[in-house]
C-alpha positions in Angstrom: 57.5 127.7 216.1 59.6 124.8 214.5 61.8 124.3 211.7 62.1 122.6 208.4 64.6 120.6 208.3 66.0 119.2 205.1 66.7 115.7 204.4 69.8 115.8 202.1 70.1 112.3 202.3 66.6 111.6 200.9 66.6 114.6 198.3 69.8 112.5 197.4 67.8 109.4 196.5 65.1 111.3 194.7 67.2 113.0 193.0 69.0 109.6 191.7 65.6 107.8 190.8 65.1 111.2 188.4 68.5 110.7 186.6 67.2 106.7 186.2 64.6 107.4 184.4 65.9 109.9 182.6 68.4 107.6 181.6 65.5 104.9 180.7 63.8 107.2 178.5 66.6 108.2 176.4 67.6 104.8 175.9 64.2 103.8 174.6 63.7 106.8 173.1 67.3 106.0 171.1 66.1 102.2 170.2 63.0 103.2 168.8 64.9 105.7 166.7 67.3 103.0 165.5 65.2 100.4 164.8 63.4 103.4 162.9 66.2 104.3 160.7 67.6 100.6 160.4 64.4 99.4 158.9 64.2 102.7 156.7 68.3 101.4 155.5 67.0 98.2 154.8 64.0 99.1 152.7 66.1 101.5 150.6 68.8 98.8 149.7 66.1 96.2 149.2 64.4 99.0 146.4 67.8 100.2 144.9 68.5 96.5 144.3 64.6 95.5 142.6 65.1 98.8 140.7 68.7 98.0 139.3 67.7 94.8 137.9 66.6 95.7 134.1 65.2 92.5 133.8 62.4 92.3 136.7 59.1 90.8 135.2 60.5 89.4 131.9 60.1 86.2 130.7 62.5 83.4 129.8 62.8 81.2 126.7 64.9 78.6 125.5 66.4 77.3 122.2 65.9 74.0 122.4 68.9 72.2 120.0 71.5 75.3 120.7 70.8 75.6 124.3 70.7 79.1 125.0 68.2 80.4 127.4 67.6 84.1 127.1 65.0 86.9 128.7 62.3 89.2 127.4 60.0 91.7 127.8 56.6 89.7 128.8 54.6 92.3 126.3 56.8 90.9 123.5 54.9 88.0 121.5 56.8 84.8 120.6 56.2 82.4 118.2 58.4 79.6 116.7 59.4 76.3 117.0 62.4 74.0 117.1 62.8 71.2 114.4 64.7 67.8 115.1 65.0 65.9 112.1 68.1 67.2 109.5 66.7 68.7 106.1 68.5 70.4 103.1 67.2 72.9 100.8 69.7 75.2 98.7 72.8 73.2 99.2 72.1 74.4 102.9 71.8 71.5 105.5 69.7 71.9 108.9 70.9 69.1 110.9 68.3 70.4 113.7 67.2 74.1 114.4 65.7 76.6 116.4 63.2 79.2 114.7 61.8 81.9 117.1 60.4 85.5 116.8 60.1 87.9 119.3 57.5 91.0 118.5 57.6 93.8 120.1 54.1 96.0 120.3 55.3 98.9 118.1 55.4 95.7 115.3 59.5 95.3 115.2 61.1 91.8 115.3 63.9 90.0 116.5 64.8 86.4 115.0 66.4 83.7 116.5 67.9 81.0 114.0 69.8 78.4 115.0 71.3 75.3 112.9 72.3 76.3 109.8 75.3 75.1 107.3 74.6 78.5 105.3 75.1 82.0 106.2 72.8 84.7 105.1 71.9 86.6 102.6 74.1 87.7 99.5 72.8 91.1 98.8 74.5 93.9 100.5 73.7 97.1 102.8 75.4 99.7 104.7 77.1 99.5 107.4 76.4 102.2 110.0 78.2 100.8 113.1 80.2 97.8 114.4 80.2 97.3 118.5 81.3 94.6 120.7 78.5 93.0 122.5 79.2 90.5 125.4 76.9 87.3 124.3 77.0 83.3 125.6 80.0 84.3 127.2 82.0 85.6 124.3 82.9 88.9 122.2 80.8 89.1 119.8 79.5 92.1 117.1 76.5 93.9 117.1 76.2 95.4 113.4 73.7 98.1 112.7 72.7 98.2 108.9 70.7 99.9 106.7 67.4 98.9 105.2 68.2 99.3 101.7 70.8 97.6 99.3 74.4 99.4 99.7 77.3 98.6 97.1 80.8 100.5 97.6 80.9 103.6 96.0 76.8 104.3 96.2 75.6 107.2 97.9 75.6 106.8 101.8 71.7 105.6 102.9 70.5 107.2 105.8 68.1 105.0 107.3 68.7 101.8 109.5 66.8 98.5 108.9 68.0 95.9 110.7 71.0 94.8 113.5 72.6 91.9 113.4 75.0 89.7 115.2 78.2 89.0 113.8 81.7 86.9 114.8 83.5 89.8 113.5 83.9 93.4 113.5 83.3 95.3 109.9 84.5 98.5 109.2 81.8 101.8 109.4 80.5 102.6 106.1 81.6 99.5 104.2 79.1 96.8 102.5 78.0 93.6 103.9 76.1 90.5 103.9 72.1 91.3 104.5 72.3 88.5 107.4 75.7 88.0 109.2 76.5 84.4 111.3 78.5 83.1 114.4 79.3 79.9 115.2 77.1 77.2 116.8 77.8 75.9 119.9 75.9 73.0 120.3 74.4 71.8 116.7 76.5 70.1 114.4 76.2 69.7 110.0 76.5 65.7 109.8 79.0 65.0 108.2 79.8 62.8 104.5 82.5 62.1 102.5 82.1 65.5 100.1 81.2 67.6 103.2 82.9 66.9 107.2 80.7 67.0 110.1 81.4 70.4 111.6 79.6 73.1 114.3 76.5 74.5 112.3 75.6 78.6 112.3 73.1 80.6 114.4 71.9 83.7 112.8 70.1 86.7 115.1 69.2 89.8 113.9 66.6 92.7 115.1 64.4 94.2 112.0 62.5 97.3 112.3 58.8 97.5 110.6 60.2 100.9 109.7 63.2 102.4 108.9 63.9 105.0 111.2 67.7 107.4 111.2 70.7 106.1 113.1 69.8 109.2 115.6 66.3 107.6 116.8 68.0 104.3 116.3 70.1 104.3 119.2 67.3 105.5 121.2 65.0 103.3 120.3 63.5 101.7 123.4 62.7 98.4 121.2 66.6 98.3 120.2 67.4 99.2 123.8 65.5 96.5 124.9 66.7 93.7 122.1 70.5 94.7 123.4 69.0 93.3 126.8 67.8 90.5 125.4 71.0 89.2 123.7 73.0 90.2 126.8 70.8 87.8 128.8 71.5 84.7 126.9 73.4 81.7 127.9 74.5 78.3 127.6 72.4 75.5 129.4 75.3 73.2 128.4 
């Protein structure tokens, strides 16, 4: 009866070829996992960075005489227009201006006036808060001021109306002007012998259909959303 001999030389070779494709498969086993994971990175960044930008889907307008593009919510209605020729009225001159409201849904408004000699209004109103707000570039103010007329020593109102932008900070509680002003940029008061030629005034202020406390104020998404708005704008030129 004969033996079985083993090959150890051949068992050698199988055994080789088994760690090859063992070796195979874990390699393409590995890529397919990486590419995997690598596409799942990819996607992740390319979502974080659609949903950190508060201003996907809005719209842009532009003030045509001061130059200042500027983003909004594409539900929000505007309407306005932008005026070339200089006119007076009220010892105020309007050497070329831009006139634009932006409604929200819930009925609230925020005004874009550009072009004017005059500031605003004389009557006064409470001064809630005074913030810095960065806007064309610059420092400005964002005031937020009650509805109702305020003169020092009245009783406090508790309601807000209105926020305005401002070239300067005003102190909490204290009365100012209904509409505040910062300087133009780009439109300038022609000038005559009783009056220089000088930068004009821009006037931009949120109003509320109705007064609401300081508390839902801040909250508001309508006000959260004007903040936006003004912190999109900027100089074409």
């Amino acid at each position: 009866m004969g033996t079985f001999k083993r090959d150890n030389k051949g068992f050698g070779i199988v055994e080789l070829l088994l760690v090859i494709v063992i070796i195979v498969l874990l390699g393409v086993v590995g890529w397919f996992v990486y590419k995997n994971h690598n596409k799942t990175t990819i996607t992740k960044a390319a979502t974080n960075t659609t949903t950190s930008n508060p201003y996907q889907g809005w719209k842009t307008g532009t003030l045509k005489y001061d130059q200042i593009t500027y983003k909004y919510p594409p539900a929000w209605i505007l309407t306005g227009s932008s005026t070339a020729s200089p006119q007076s009225s009220n010892g105020c001159v309007y050497p070329g201006t831009d006139s634009y409201t932006l409604t929200s849904p819930s009925g609230n408004t925020l005004s874009f006036r550009t072009g004017f000699s005059c500031g605003g209004g004389a009557s006064g109103v409470y001064d809630f808060s005074s913030s810095p707000i960065s806007l064309l570039g610059q420092t400005l103010y964002l005031d937020i001021l009650s509805s109702s007329s305020y003169s020092e020593g009245d009783t406090a109102p508790s309601q807000v109306g209105q926020a305005t932008i401002s070239n300067s900070t005003y102190s909490n509680g204290s009365a100012v002007g209904a509409l505040q002003s910062f300087t133009d940029k780009n439109i300038f008061i022609p000038g005559n012998t009783s009056s220089p030629s000088g930068p004009a005034s821009d006037i931009f202020n949120f109003w509320l259909k109705q007064p609401e406390p300081l508390s839902n104020f801040n909250s508001d998404p309508d006000f959260l959303a004007t903040k936006l708005i003004f912190e999109s704008m900027k100089y074409t030129n």
